[in-house]
ZAVEX-309399 format. One record per residue (C-alpha): x, z, y; residue in three letters. Coordinates in steps of 0.25 Angstrom, whole numbers, plus 5000, padded with zeros to 4 digits. Layout:
BEGIN
XZYALA
...
END
This chain:
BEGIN
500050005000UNK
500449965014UNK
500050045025UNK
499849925036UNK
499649995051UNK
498949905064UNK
499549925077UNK
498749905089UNK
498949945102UNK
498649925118UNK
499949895126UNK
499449975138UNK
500350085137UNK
500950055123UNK
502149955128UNK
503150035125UNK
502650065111UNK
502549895110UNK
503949885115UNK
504350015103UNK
503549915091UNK
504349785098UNK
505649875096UNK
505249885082UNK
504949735080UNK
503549755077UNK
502749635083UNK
501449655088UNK
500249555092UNK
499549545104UNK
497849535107UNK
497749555123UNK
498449705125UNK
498449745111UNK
499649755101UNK
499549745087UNK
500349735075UNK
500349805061UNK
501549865053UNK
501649935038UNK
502150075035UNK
503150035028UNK
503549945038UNK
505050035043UNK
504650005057UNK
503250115052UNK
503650245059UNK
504050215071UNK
502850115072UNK
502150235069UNK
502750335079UNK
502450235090UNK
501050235086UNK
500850365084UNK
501550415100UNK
500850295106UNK
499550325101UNK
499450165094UNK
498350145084UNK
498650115070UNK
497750055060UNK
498250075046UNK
497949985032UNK
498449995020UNK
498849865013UNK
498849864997UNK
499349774989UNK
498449694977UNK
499049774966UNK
499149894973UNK
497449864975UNK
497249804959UNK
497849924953UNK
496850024960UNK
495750064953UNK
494850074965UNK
495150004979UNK
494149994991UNK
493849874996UNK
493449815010UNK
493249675016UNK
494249615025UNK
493249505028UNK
492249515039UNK
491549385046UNK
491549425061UNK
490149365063UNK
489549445053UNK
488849565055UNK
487649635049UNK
486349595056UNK
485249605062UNK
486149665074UNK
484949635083UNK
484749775088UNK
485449905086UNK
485649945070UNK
484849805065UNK
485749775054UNK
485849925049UNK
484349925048UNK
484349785040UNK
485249815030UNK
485449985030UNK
485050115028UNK
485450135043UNK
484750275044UNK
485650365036UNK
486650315044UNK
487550425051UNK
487450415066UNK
488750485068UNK
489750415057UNK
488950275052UNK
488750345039UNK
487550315031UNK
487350175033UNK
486850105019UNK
486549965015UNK
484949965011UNK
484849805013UNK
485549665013UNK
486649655025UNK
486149545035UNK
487149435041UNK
486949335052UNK
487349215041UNK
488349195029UNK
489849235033UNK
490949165035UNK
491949215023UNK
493249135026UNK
493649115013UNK
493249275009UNK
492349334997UNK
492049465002UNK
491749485017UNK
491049615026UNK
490249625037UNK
490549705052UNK
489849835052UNK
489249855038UNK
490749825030UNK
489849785017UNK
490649685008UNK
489949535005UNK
490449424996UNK
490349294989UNK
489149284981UNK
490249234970UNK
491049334973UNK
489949444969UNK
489549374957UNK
491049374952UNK
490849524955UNK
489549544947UNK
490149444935UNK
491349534935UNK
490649654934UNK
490949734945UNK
489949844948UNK
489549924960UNK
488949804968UNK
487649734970UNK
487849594976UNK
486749604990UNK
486349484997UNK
486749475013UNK
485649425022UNK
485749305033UNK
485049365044UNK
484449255052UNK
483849185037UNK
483649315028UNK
484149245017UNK
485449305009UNK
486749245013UNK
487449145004UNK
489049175007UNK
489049325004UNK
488149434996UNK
488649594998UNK
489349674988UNK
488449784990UNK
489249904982UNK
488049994977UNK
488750134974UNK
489550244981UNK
490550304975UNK
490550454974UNK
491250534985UNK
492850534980UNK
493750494992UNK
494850584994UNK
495050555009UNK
496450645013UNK
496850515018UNK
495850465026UNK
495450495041UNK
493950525043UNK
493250475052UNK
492650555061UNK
492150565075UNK
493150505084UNK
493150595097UNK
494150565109UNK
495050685113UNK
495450725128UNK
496850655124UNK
496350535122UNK
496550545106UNK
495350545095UNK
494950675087UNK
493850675074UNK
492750775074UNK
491750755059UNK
490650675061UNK
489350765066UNK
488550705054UNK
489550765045UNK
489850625037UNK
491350595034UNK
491850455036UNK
493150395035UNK
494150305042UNK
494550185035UNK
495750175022UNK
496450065026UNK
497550135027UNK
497650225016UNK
497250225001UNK
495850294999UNK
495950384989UNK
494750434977UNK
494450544967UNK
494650454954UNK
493350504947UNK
492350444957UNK
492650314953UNK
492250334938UNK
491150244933UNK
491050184947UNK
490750034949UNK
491749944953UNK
491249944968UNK
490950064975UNK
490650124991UNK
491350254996UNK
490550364996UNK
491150405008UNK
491150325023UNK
492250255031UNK
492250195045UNK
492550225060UNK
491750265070UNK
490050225064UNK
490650125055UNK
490350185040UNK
490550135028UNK
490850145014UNK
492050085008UNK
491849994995UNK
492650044983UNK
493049934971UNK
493549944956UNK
494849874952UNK
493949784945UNK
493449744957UNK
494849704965UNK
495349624952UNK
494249554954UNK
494449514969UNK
495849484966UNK
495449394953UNK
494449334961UNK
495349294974UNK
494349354983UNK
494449384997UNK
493949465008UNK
494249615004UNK
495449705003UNK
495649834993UNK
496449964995UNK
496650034981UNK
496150184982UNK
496950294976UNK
496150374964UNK
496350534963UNK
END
């Protein structure tokens, strides 16, 4: 596993630190007043990067990069889509909440954290996507997975479990899209996440300094930031008799965004890989 690290910055205030990365022969790239540019922790040049950062208060986003055996050796992996067509969104979005009441059980939903948002009813799309050469793809805001018919029915024939295979509705006509069904993973895995390395996410509040402190959520619900940059980690034992496709019990997002994050078999992988299929990425989770 790599641990790959995006730089971004503002160069108001930050030249010098520009001129300390130049020194190092990091080269950066520009859009308007921003600087970016992304380094490995393996890389020699890590630590200072890092005490750069860390006393001019940069941003860092962190992702952990595994390698294809590293991901078909792993039992269970979890599994999102790297693919989103940037005209697709759920509809109607007519007025405030629309597409939730089309296609959710909005109700439950926590007002404090986004939790509690569950799927009662085909999603609705303005028209068929534009996959450029993918076989799974997601959609902004709701972060459900869709695929090939063909792709499905390799699934089914193959026997890999935990899945139904839901139609996706053109809007303007009503009728089901042709390009794309969902993979509409039916269970939820019992609660087994060891999460000593995640951060939780909870209420952001802006100190007198200028820097961010969390307070717990006033509902209570726990929520997570994102495991791109680390391993997730699970107690082995709730995995046992579980389909090959599963949701997390437990919720992950920033801000209102909440979701559950899909969980796959080995099974599952070696078929993507057999199959050439595109439009997803694994990260293997560590067993305990």
């Amino acid at each position: 596993m790599k641990v790959n690290h995006r730089i971004s910055f503002n160069l108001r205030g930050r030249s010098r630190a520009l001129k300390k990365f130049n020194r190092l022969g990091i080269k950066t790239w520009a859009i308007e007043d921003m600087r970016f540019f992304d380094i490995t922790e393996d890389d020699p040049r890590w630590p200072e990067v890092s005490k750069i950062i860390k006393k001019n208060k940069i941003p860092s986003v962190a992702t952990a990069d595994f390698s294809k055996e590293e991901i078909l050796s792993a039992e269970w992996v979890w599994l999102h889509p790297v693919y989103f067509d940037e005209e697709m969104y759920p509809e109607p979005r007519e007025e405030h909440k629309s597409w939730k009441k089309a296609s959710f059980n909005y109700k439950d939903e926590c007002q404090h954290c986004g939790i509690g948002l569950y799927q009662n009813a085909p999603i609705r799309l303005k028209g068929e996507p534009n996959l450029k050469g993918n076989d799974f793809l997601s959609v902004f805001w709701i972060y459900l997975i869709f695929a090939r018919p063909e792709v499905l029915d390799t699934m089914k024939k193959n026997d890999v479990t935990g899945f139904e295979i839901f139609p996706a509705i053109n809007h303007s006509s009503d009728t089901p899209l042709e390009t794309i069904r969902q993979m509409k993973v039916i269970n939820e895995l019992p609660t087994g996440l060891i999460a000593d390395n995640l951060t939780r996410a909870d209420v952001e509040r802006m100190t007198a300094d200028n820097t961010f402190t969390h307070e717990p959520y006033p509902c209570g619900h726990i929520k997570y930031y994102g495991t791109d940059h680390v391993m997730m980690k699970y107690q082995k034992e709730v995995f046992s008799d579980c389909p090959d496709l599963v949701r997390t019990s437990e919720w992950f997002g920033t801000g209102y965004a909440a979701i559950q994050l899909t969980l796959a078999s080995a099974k599952f992988v070696r078929l993507y890989y057999e199959n050439n299929w595109k439009g997803l990425l694994f990260a293997p989770i560590e067993l305990i």
